[in-house]
C-alpha angles and dihedrals in degrees: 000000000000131000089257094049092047091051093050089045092050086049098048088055089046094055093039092053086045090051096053093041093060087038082073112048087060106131107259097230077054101135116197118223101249120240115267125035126350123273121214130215095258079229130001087247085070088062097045089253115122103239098213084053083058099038084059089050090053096047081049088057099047082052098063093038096246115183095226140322124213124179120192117189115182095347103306130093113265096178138346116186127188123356110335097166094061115102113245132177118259098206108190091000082083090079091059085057089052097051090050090048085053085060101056088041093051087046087060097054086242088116137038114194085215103057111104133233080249098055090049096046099245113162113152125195093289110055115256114235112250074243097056094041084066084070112121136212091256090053094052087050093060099043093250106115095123093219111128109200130129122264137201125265086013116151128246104249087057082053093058101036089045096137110221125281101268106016095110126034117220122296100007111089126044117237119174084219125162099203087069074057102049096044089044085055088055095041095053084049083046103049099017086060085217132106094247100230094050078047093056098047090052101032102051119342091062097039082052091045098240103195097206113024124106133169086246085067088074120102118185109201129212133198092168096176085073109032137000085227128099127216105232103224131184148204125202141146132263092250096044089051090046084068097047086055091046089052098060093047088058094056092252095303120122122170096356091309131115105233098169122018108269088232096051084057085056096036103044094047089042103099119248083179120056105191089190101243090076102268121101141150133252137197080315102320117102101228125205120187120220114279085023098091086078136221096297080065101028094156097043080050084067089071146044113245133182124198150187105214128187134194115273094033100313105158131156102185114189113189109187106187087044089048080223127137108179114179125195126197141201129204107221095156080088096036089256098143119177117218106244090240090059086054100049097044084053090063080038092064094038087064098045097057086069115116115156149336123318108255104265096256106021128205100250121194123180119271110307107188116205107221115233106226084214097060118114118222112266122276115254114269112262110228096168109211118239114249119192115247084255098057085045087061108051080060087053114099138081123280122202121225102172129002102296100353105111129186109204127215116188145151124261125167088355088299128110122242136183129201114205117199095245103003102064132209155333157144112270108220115197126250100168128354086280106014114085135190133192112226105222090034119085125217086007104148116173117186132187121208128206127207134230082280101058098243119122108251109161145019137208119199126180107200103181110299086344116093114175122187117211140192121206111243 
């Protein structure tokens, strides 16, 4: 045996005693969520909950226009209220998937945390440093690279707090930086040896028996302009998440197999960053120690927590000591965010409708969604047309919408960008020959216009309230 092979096998005994070891510490009332769909507490009383506590909480939730709201104790469905089987983004939940799909994949000898971008080969539009390039896995994971470079489908606020290139070596200052979880996204495909999206759907969403995800529900977004990189994004439904959750509270384990290693759950939700209140983050979970969620959530303060959150209202709470997993959603397909404190009040509430103990053998019914009266239709499914690289090119080119102010549309990896001034920039995906959408962007339309000629001379684009008017150069 080599040094290589002893090291792996060493590890490999290491992760399988850890394993065992949180394997028993389970709580013994611990209940499993059984294989196939999901079963629901006939009433909230058979599961020791007050049902007019919950029915308040609910109200609460169609208040705020939630997209859908689903709570699991002790494997059942305690409520589910909306639609729960429509596909919404996650948004930055999409981190916590990755990091999962890093454990099977650790487990499998394919990655190694401590390997570096150089020793991987990662450069990005803008040259790495021979310092940042001494970044590891692990330190992409917990959002402390120290590489400073903007990322696609970052929000503006990262834009603006971007610390500068060099202020901070590798590993040693937290970042909330998407372009760790971008990078992390093209690492797993490169060592994995998998697409990510078709990864996730055999690794983990089919052995849990996800209802509604498929590898077709990943996005990769590109602002190329700004980094080679793309931000992996998904789509998925409340009750598919739930399990995911539910996953995770059962230490990776669903219907007596091991999904994700038992020692990467405890790993990847354990805080690398204390950010000295309580809360910190892990390798991309958010983490909150018991008595640190504060007076406005005294009863979610009784316990540790740990969380993927998204922009508009995305949470995934897993609350191990309550064997509770309460997801929130936001539909944000309709521009219907929720702010994160009514979410949080929402698994506030949840937990305060608990009263006792489930009944020893409860009356269990399949999954019996409660609508939510605030909730808009779904958006049409997007199915973008395929346009062939000439017809793409005769949309390249720059328009201007105000002297010397240009938008530019161009071709990168035989698909069609634009770059608005302000607004930044994204993939067009075609509706029609000449109509365009974007896919994580609701009401975008991009049209290009022709002349008399024929030939394509202007563009109008409505991008929410903003409309923009250009003129081919």
């Amino acid at each position: 045996m080599n040094g290589n092979e002893t090291r792996r096998s060493r590890r490999a005994c290491a992760v399988f005693t850890l394993a065992v070891l949180i394997s028993s510490v389970a709580p013994a009332s611990a209940q499993q969520a059984a294989a196939g769909p999901w079963r629901q507490y006939a009433t909230p009383e058979e599961a020791g909950f007050n049902a007019t506590k919950l029915e308040a909480v609910r109200r609460h939730a169609d208040s705020v226009r939630s997209g859908a709201v689903m709570a699991v104790y002790r494997g059942r469905v305690l409520v589910a209220w909306g639609d729960v089987a429509r596909e919404l983004e996650l948004h930055s939940v999409r981190k916590s998937l990755v990091s999962a799909l890093y454990g099977t994949a650790i487990a499998e000898n394919r990655i190694d945390l401590g390997r570096t971008l150089a020793d991987i080969g990662i450069q990005d539009r803008d040259p790495l440093t021979d310092a940042e390039r001494q970044a590891r896995i692990r330190d992409l994971l917990a959002a402390r690279s120290g590489v400073y470079l903007p990322a696609a489908y970052a929000a503006s606020d990262q834009d603006e707090s971007r610390p500068a290139r060099g202020s901070h070596a590798p590993g040693t200052h937290f970042f909330y930086n998407n372009w760790d979880f971008n990078v992390a996204g093209v690492i797993y495909e490169r060592l994995a040896g998998e697409k990510l999206y078709e990864s996730f759907a055999r690794r983990i969403a089919r052995p849990i028996g996800a209802e509604d995800f498929g590898p077709e529900d990943g996005f990769p977004v590109y602002e190329p302009s700004s980094s080679i990189h793309p931000a992996h994004t998904f789509r998925m439904s409340t009750r598919d998440l739930a399990r995911f959750g539910q996953l995770f509270l059962q230490r990776g384990r669903w219907a007596g197999r091991q999904i994700v290693p038992a020692d990467w759950v405890a790993l990847s939700t354990r805080p690398v960053s204390d950010f000295g209140d309580g809360s910190g983050y892990a390798f991309m979970w958010w983490t909150r120690a018991a008595g640190s969620t504060g007076a406005r959530y005294p009863q979610l303060s009784r316990y540790g927590n740990y969380s993927a959150q998204g922009t508009g209202g995305q949470l995934v709470l897993v609350v191990p000591d309550a064997e509770l997993v309460i997801v929130h959603r936001g539909d944000t397909d309709q521009n219907r965010n929720v702010a994160g404190r009514d979410a949080w009040a929402i698994a506030e509430g949840i937990l305060v409708a608990r009263e006792g103990e489930p009944a020893a053998e409860p009356r269990l019914v399949p999954l019996q969604p409660t609508p939510l009266a605030s909730q808009a239709p779904p958006r049409p499914a997007l199915k973008p047309l395929a346009l062939d690289r000439a017809l793409l090119a005769e949309y390249a080119g720059d328009y201007e919408i105000a002297p010397n102010v240009v938008a530019r549309a161009f071709i990168w990896l035989d698909r069609l960008f634009m770059n608005f001034p302000g607004q930044g920039e994204a993939e067009l995906l075609a509706v029609t020959p000449a109509e365009f959408t974007i896919m994580p962007v609701a009401g975008v339309r991009v049209t290009f216009v022709r002349d008399a000629n024929g030939r394509v001379s202007e563009f109008n684009a409505s991008l929410g309230p903003q409309r923009f008017h250009g003129r081919k150069r």
